[in-house]
Structure formats: structure tokens, C-alpha cells
N, C-alpha and C positions, 0 to 999 in steps of 0.2 A: 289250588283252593285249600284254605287253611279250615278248622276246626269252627273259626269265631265264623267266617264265611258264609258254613254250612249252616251254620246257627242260625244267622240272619234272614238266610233263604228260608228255614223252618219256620219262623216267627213270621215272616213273610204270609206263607201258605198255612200257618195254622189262625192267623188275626183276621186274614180273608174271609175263610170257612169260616169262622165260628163269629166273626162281627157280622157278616149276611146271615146265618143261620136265627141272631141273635135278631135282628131288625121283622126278618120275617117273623117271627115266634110275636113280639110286639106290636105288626102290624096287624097280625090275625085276629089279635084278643081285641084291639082295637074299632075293627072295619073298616069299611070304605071311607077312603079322603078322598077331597076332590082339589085341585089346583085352585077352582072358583071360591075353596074357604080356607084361606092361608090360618083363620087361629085354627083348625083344626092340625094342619101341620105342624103347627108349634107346638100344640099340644102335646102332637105325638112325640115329639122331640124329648119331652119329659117326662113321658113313660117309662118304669126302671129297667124294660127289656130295648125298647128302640134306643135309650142314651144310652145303654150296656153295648148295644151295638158300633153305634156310633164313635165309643170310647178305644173298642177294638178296632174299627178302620182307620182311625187317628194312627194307631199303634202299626196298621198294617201302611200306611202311607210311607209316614217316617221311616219304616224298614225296607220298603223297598225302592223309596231313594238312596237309602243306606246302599241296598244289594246295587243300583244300576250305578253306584260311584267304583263299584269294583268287576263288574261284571259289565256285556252286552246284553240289549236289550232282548238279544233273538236266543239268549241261555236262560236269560233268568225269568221271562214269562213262561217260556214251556218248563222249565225247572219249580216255577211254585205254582204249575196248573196243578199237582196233585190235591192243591184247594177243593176241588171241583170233585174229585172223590171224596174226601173228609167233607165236604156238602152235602155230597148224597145220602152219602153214610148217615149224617145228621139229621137230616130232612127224610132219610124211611123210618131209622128206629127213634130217635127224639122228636119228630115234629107228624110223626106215623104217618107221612106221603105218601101214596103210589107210586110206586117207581119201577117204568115195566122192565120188560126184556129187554128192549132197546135200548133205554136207556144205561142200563147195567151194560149194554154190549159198549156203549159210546165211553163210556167210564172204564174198559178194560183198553179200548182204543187211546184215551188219555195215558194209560196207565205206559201203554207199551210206545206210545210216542215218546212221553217224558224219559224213558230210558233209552232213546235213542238222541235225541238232543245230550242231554250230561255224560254223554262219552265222548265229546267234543271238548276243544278249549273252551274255558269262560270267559276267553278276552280275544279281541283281534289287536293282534299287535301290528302298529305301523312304523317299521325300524325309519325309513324317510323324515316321517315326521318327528318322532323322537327328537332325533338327530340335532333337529332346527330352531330355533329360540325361536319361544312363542310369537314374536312378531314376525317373522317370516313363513311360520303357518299358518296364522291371519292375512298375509298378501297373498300366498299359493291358493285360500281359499276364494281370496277378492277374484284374482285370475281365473279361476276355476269357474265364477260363475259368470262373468265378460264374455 
């Protein structure tokens, strides 16, 4: 894992956190939408904290398409759950939540999962298929499913 990597996985997990943070902060001021009044959803759309939001999960998509073109999927989900602390974080002292004991303890649990997952590879490497021109990995997989 290179420096630019690490980077991508942070942008990852800090556009998650803070474009959810940002939506909720907009939905509150907002109120209740109902599915049965679609212009009220759009409205919401245009509100300067729910499209602040929504401007960040654009940013967090793209990045971790970015992350899963170099990484597997089973490193870089649990590598940018630390979202989910920087959530919390956000949602006790900016959005002044409740946030009890448990859930502090589930967010130390996150905390100490993600550091067991990223001392593993970030990639599975398969020397076999390497090996093979793309067309004969597409027949091993036709077979594969026969």
C-alpha cells in the first residue's frame, strides 16, 4: 500500500462520515418527508446542508470505486468503517445526539476490528490467473460455472 492508497481510503471514510452527518443535519432542520410527496424530496435535495451532503457522497462513491480498483472488497470496507467513529463523533458533539454506553462500546469494537483486518494483505493475488490471457480466464470462469 502506497501513500496516494492510504489517501484514497481516508477520503473514502472521511466523505462517508461527514456527507451522512451532513444529510442528517439537513434533514432535521427540514422534518418529516414522506415518499407519498415526491416535491417535498426534491426540495429537500436543495437544501444547502442535504446537497452539501449529497455532494460528499458523490466524492465518497468515486473514491471508493477508486479504493475497490486496487484493493479487495473484504480490506477496504472494514479499512474505511472507521467512518462510523468519525459519525459518532459528529452526531454526539456537532449534531449533540445521545450516544450511550453501548454504543461507545460498539464504536471501540469497530475500532479494534478495523485494526485487525489492515494487518492483512489488501489484495488477493491469484498467480494462476495472472498467468492466463484474459480470454482463457473468461473460459475457466464459463467452466467454473457448467
Amino acid at each position: 500500500m502506497t501513500f496516494r492508497r492510504y489517501l484514497v481510503l481516508a477520503v473514502v471514510t472521511l466523505t462517508a462520515s461527514c456527507g451522512d452527518t451532513f444529510l442528517s443535519r439537513g434533514m432535521k432542520s427540514l422534518g418529516p418527508v414522506s415518499l407519498a410527496h415526491p416535491a417535498e424530496l426534491i426540495q429537500a435535495i436543495f437544501s444547502p446542508w442535504v446537497g452539501a451532503g449529497i455532494v460528499l457522497l458523490i466524492g465518497f462513491f468515486a473514491s471508493y470505486l477508486t479504493a475497490l480498483s486496487f484493493a479487495d472488497l473484504t480490506y477496504v470496507l472494514p479499512a474505511t468503517s472507521l467512518g462510523y467513529v468519525i459519525m459518532t463523533v459528529l452526531a454526539k458533539w456537532w449534531l449533540h445526539e445521545h450516544v450511550s454506553t453501548w454504543r461507545w462500546l460498539g464504536v471501540l469494537c469497530i475500532t479494534a476490528g478495523v485494526g485487525f483486518v489492515t494487518r492483512g494483505p489488501s489484495r488477493t493475488e491469484h498467480p494462476a490467473a495472472l498467468a492466463k490471457p484474459p480470454e482463457a480466464v473468461q473460459t475457466s470462469v464459463e467452466e467454473a460455472w457448467r
